[in-house]
N, C-alpha and C positions, 0 to 999 in steps of 0.2 A: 381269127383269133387262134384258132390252133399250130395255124404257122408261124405265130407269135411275129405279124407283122403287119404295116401298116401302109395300104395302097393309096398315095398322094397321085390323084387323078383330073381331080377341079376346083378350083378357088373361087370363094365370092369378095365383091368389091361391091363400094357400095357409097352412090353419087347421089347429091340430094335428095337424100332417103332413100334410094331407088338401089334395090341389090339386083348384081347381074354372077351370075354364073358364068367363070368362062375356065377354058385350058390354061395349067399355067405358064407364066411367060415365054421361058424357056424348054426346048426339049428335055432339059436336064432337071426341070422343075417335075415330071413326071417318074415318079420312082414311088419303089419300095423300101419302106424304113423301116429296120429290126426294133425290134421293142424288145423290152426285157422282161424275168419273169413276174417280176411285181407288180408291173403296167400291165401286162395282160391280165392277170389277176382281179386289178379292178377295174380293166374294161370289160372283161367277162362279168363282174357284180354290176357295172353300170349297165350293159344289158340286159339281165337280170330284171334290175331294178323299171327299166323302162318298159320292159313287156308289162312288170304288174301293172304298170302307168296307164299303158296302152288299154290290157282289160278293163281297168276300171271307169278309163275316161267316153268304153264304149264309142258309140258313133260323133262323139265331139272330136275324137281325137285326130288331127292331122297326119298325114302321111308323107311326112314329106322325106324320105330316105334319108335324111340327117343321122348323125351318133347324139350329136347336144341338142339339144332343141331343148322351144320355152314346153312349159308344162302340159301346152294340149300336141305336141308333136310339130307345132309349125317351127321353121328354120328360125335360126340367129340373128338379128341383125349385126355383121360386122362392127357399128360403132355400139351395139349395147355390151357385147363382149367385150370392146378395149375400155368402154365406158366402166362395166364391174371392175373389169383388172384391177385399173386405180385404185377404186376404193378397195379391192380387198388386200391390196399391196399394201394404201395408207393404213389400214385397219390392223396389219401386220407389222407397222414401225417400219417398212422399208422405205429408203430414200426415193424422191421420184422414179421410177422405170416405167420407159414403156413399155406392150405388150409383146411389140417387133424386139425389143433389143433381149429377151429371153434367147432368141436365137443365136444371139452373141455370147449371151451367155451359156449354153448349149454349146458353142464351139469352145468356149474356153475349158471347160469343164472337162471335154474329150479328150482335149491336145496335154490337161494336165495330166488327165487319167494313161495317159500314152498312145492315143489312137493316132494312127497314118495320120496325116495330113490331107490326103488322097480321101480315105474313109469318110472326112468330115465334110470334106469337100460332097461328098453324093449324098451322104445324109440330109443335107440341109438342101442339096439341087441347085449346088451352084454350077452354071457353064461353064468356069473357072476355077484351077487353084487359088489364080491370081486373086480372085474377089475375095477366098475362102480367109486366104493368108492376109491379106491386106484388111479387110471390114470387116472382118467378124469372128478374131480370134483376139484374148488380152492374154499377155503373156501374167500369169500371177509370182508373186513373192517365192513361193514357196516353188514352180516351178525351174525359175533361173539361180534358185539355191541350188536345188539337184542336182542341176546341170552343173554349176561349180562344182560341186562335191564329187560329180562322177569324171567330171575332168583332170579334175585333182587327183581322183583314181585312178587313169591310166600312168602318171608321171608316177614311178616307182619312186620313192624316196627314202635315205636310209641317216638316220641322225646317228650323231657319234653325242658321246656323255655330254661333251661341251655346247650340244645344242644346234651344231653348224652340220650340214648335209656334208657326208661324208663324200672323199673321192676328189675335196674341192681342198686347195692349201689357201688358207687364211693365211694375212699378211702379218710380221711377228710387232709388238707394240714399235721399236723402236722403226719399222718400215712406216707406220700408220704415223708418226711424231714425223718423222723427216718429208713426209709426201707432199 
């Protein structure tokens, strides 16, 4: 937490009930993810908060080197985690999402805010740009306004009274009748 960063090391999966811990997919699934300083902030209170957990639950408490865990320290089960999602998404007015497509929307969010492309790509541990730019990035509204408008900023442009971009000869009416 004082490096303000977030070491993605092992994933769990989890098949008829049965959760397995393994490395993730790819080499590039092992990384280190910056966090910012308001996430560090409340992961510093969520640890915090889970030592007090831990004293009070005395010797019931599990140890299972988790950050989330249920309330005596044992791990998550993967499907009770996407299972809460739901509900606190529905509970929230938000349209279906899944828990996975948060990571989609984490690249969109980036690519709006002006991060590399590159950047988003390691953040999330794809072995590709190509996966990064193709599944898991939406271009938003307001991002391909910007883009027009900053486009439109390089084209210098200069209007005369009459409204018409200067530099260019307009045809006189009697050319525009006879054309």
């Amino acid at each position: 937490m004082d490096a303000g960063t977030l070491q993605v090391a092992k994933q769990l999966t989890e098949v008829d009930y049965e959760v397995e811990e393994s490395d993730p997919k790819t080499e590039a699934g092992e990384r280190t993810v910056a966090l910012d300083a308001a996430t560090v902030k409340v992961m510093k209170a969520h640890r915090a908060q889970r030592a007090s957990e831990r004293l009070t639950a005395g010797p019931a408490w599990v140890e299972s080197g988790r950050v989330f865990t249920q309330r005596n320290g044992e791990q998550l089960r993967p499907s009770w985690v996407t299972d809460r999602f739901a509900v606190l998404a529905a509970q929230a007015g938000l349209p279906p999402i899944r828990l996975h497509d948060l990571r989609h929307g984490a690249a969109t969010l980036a690519l709006a805010a002006g991060v590399e492309m590159k950047t988003v790509q390691e953040m999330l541990g794809h072995s590709s740009i190509t996966v990064t730019s193709d599944t898991c990035s939406t271009v938003l509204p307001e991002v391909t306004r910007n883009a027009a408008e900053t486009i439109a900023g390089l084209v210098t442009r200069r209007t005369g009274t009459d409204g018409h971009t200067s530099g260019t000869q307009q045809p006189s009416h009697s050319e525009m009748v006879t054309s």
